[in-house]
C-alpha positions, -999 to 999 in steps of 0.1 A, spaced: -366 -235 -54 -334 -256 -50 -301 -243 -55 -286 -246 -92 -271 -278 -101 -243 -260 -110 -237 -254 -75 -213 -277 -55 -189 -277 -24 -150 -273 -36 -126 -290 -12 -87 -296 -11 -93 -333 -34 -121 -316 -55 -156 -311 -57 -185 -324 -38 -220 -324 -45 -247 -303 -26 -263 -339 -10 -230 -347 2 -225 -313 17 -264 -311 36 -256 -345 53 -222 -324 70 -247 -296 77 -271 -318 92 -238 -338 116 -226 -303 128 -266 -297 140 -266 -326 159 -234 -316 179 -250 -281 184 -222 -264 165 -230 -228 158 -228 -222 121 -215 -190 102 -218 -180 65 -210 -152 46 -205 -151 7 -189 -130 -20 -168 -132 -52 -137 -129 -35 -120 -120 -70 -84 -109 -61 -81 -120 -25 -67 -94 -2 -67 -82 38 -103 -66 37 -113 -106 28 -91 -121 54 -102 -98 80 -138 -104 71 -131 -144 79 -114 -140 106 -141 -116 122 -169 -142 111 -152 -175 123 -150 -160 157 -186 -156 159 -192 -196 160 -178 -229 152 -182 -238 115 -179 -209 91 -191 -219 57 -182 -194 26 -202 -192 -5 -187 -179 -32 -202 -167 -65 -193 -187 -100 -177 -172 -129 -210 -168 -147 -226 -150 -116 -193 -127 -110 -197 -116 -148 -234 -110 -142 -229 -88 -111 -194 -74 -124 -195 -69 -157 -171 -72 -186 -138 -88 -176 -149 -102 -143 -137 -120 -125 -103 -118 -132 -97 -151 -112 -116 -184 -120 -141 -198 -95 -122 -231 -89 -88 -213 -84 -110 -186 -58 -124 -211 -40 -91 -231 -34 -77 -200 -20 -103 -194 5 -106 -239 17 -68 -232 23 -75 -206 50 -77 -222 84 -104 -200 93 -124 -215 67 -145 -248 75 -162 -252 37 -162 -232 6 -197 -238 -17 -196 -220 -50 -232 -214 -61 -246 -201 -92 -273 -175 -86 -272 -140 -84 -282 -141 -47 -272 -164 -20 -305 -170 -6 -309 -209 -21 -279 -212 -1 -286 -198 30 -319 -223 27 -299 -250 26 -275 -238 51 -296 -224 73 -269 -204 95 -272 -194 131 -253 -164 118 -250 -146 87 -223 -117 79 -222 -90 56 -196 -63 55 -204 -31 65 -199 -17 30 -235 -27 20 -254 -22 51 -266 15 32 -280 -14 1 -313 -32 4 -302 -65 22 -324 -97 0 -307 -118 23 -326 -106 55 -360 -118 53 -348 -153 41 -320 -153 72 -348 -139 97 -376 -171 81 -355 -198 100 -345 -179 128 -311 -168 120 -292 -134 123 -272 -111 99 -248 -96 115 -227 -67 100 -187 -70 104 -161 -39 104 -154 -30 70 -118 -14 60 -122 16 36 -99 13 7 -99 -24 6 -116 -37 -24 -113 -54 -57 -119 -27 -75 -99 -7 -54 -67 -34 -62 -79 -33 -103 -74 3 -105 -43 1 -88 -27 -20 -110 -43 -7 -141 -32 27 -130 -68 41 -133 -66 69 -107 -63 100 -128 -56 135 -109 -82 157 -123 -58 189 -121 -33 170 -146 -32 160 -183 -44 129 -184 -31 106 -216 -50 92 -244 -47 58 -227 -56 70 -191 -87 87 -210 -98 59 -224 -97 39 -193 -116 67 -174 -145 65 -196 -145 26 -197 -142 26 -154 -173 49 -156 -194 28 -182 -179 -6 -161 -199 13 -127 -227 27 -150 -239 -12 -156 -231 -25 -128 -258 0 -113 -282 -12 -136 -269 -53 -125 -278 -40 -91 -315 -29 -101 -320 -65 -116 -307 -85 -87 -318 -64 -57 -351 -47 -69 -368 -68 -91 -399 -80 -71 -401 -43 -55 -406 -33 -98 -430 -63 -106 -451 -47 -73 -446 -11 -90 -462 -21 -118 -490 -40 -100 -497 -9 -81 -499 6 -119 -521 -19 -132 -546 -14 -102 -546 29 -107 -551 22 -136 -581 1 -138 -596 19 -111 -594 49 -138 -574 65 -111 -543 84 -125 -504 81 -124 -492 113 -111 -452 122 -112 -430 151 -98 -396 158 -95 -375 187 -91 -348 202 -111 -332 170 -134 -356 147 -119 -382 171 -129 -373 165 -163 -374 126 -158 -410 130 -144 -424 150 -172 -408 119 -197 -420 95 -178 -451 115 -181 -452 116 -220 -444 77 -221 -474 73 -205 -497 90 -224 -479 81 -256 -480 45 -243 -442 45 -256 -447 50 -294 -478 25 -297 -516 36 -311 -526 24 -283 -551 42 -258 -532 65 -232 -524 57 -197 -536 84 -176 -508 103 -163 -494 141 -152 -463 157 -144 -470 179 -117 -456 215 -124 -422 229 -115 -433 264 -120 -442 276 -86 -459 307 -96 -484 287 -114 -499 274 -80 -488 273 -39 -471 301 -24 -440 291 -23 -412 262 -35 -419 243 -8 -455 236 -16 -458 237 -52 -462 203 -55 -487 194 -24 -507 226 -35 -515 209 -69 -518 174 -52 -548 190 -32 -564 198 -60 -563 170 -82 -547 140 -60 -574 114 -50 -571 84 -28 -574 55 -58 -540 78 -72 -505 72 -72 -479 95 -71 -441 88 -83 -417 108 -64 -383 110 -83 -356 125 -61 -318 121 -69 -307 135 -35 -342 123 -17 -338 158 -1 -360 182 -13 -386 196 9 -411 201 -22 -412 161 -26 -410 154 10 -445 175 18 -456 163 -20 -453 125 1 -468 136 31 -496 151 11 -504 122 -9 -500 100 25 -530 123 35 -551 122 8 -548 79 8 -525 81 -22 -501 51 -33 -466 61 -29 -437 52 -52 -401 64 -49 -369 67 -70 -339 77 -50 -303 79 -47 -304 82 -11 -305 54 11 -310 77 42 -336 100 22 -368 107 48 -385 99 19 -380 62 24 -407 64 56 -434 74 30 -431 53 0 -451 24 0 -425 8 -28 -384 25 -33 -361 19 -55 -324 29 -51 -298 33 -71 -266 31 -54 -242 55 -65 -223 86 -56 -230 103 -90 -260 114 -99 -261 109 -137 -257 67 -128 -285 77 -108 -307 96 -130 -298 64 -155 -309 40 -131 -340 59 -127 -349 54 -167 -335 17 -166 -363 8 -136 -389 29 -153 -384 11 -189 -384 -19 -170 -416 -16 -156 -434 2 -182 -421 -29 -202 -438 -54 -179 -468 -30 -175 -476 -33 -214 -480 -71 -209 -502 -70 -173 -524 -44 -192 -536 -61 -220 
């Protein structure tokens, strides 16, 4: 794949094309200048930016900047991003003298980019190094590095929005119609972006999900499902869409939500799932572990149960530093500090795949 023909490098007189641009690339190799990149929307420039350049132009000679276009800002953003237009963003940044070229690309990701790049160094801030990294493996194919720079709490764009806008709301006061109403737009604005964040950054890991589904499945193995508390709630639907096959005549997909009840089986919490695994968990299985805080002991010796038994291992998780994540075979994460965004990623991913899996099925 080739980057977008929408993409193109923006420069003091105007734009340039992506040919012109891999010809400079390919002058600064032959001079053995060590290249930088780093990329972002940079919508509302302010000192956690300039820090970040400054940090990432002393790592080498040529720092290059991608930054996203409007359509890709409003894809990732949402509604009313960005607030500044691409052109105007880019000129900001080509102004900096720590800035040897800005390229504003048009895909979600910056991986086209960093193929045609091909950086001796890439930089990410701090602030995502807890988020699955897509750029990594593509960085790491040509023999480059990502390297993670400092990261100033409190300095974001949509830390400098709600400033403006006035959104902080003191949740000991009366808050105003109008501050109400913003509160409850600010949480729906981070609700899809969540779900943004599924499409862009787990996509293939949901096409392998359902895969693994399609494979149980015609191996007339079963989908098994736990979950504790809320997420024991979400297995036992995700459960019923299964056998229902989602409203269709269709015949069922076999499928069980393990019990909650831990005076049905085990002796204790802790158990009551990997008792019931023992008894009816084989190795052509696979077991969906959904855990908001990725905490729970009950799932944790559910995984290492299933790991024993030879079982498939799926995860849904809120917690990026969840022991879980050394048993799953395939994760997803939603990132987010509140657990109903979390529990709604959950469904998003599942309709996602249970979507796709209607189509591998037939």
């Amino acid at each position: 794949m080739n980057m977008s023909d929408r993409s193109y490098e923006w420069t003091i007189s105007g734009s340039r094309s992506i040919l012109e641009f891999k010809k400079k690339i390919d002058d600064y190799r032959a001079q053995g200048k060590k290249i930088v990149t780093t990329n972002g929307c940079f919508d509302i420039f302010h000192f956690g930016h300039l820090s970040l350049l400054i940090e990432a132009k002393s790592l080498g000679n040529i720092l290059i900047v991608g930054v996203n276009s409007d359509r890709t800002v409003n894809k990732i953003k949402g509604a009313g991003r960005p607030i500044i237009p691409e052109k105007e963003r880019a000129s900001v940044l080509v102004s900096l003298e720590y800035v040897d070229h800005v390229i504003v690309f048009d895909e979600i990701l910056p991986n086209e980019l960093l193929r045609t790049i091909q950086p001796d160094i890439h930089c990410i801030s701090s602030e995502y190094t807890n988020k699955v990294l897509p750029e990594k493996d593509v960085v790491e194919s040509f023999g480059g590095k990502i390297k993670v720079l400092s990261f100033i709490p409190g300095h974001s764009t949509t830390n400098v929005i709600q400033k403006i806008s006035n959104h902080n709301i003191d949740p000991g006061s009366q808050i105003s119609s109008e501050q109400g109403k913003e509160a409850i737009t600010d949480y729906l604005f981070e609700s899809s972006n969540s779900i943004r964040c599924l499409a862009y950054q787990h996509s293939e890991t949901l096409l392998l999900i359902a895969e693994h589904m399609v494979n149980v499945i015609k191996t007339n193995g079963k989908i098994i499902i736990c979950g504790n508390g809320d997420s024991g709630l979400d297995a036992q639907l995700f459960a019923e869409e299964f056998i229902n096959r989602f409203g269709s005549r269709e015949k069922p997909f076999p499928a069980v939500s393990l019990s909650i009840d831990s005076t049905k089986t085990g002796t204790g919490e802790d158990d009551v799932f990997s008792q019931q695994l023992e008894v009816i968990g084989k190795p052509n299985d696979l077991l969906i572990i959904v855990s908001t805080s990725g905490e729970s002991k009950s799932v944790l010796m559910a995984g290492e149960k299933a790991k024993e038994i030879g079982m498939q291992i799926v995860g849904f998780t809120g917690n990026s530093n969840s022991p879980l994540l050394n048993l799953y075979d395939e994760i997803v994460l939603v990132d987010s500090d509140k657990s109903t965004i979390i529990q709604q990623g959950f469904m998003a991913a599942f309709n996602s795949v249970c979507y796709l899996l209607e189509r591998l099925i037939k």
